[in-house]
C-alpha positions in Angstrom: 138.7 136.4 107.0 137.8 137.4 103.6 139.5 136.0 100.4 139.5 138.4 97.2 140.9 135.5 95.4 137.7 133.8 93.5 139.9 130.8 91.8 140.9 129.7 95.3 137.1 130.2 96.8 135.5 128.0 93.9 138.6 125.1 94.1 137.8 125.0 97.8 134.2 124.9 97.4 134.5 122.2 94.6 136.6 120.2 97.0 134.1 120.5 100.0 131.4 119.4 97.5 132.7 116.5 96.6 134.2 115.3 100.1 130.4 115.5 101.2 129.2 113.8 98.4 132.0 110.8 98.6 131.1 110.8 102.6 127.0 110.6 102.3 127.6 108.1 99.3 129.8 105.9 101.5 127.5 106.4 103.9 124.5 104.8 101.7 126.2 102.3 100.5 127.5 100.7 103.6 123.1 101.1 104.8 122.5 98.6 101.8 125.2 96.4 102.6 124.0 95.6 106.1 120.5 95.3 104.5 123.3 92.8 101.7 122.1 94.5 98.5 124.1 93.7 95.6 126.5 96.3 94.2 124.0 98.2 91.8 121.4 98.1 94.9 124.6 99.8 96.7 125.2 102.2 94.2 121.5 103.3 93.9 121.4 103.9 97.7 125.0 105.6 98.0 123.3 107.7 95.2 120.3 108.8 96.3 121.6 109.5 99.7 124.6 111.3 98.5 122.5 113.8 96.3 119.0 113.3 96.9 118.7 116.4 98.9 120.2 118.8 96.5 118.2 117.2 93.5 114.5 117.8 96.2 116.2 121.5 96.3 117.0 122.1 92.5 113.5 120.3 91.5 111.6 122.9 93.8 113.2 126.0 92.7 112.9 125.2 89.4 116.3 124.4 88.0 118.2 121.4 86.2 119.6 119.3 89.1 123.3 119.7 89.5 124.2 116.2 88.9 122.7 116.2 85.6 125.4 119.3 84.4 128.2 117.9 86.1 129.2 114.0 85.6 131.3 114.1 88.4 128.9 113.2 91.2 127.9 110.3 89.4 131.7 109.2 89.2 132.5 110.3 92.8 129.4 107.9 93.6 131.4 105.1 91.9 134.6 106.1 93.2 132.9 105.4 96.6 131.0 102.4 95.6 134.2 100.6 94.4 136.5 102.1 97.2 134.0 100.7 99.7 134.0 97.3 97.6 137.8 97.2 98.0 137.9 98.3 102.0 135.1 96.2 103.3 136.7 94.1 105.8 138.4 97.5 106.8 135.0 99.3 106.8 133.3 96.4 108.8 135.7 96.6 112.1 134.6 100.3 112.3 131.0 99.5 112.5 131.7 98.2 116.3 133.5 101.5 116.5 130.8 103.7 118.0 
């Protein structure tokens, strides 16, 4: 299915950006709470993790990392630092989950 409409392909892809980004930051940050960093220890990991990758991929072709232009990541980094922070009891049943 192709969609002519550009507005609706970018607000999608903006969306599925930042879902990724919140999941791989959660993701980092409940690593370094099992290894019982602090909160800025948490937020470094949930950082790197969440856009390391793309910031190895705008570094090697040459090209200002996209976190740097847009403030958001850093802020959907906090958003999942501090919803993690809030849900942790929550977050630590799921671990026996899997």
């Amino acid at each position: 299915m192709i969609y002519t409409d550009p507005h609706l392909v970018r607000t999608l892809q903006v969306i599925l950006e930042f879902l990724g980004t919140f999941a791989f930051a959660i993701s980092g940050i409940r690593h370094a709470a099992q290894k019982h960093f602090d909160w800025f220890g948490g937020y470094v990991c949930g950082f790197a993790v969440a856009i390391g990758g793309g910031t190895i991929r705008d570094t090697m072709l040459g090209v200002r990392p996209f976190w740097m232009a847009n403030i958001m990541y850093v802020l959907c980094t906090g958003l999942a630092l501090f919803l993690v922070i809030l849900s942790r009891r929550w977050i630590q049943r799921l671990s026996n989950a899997w």
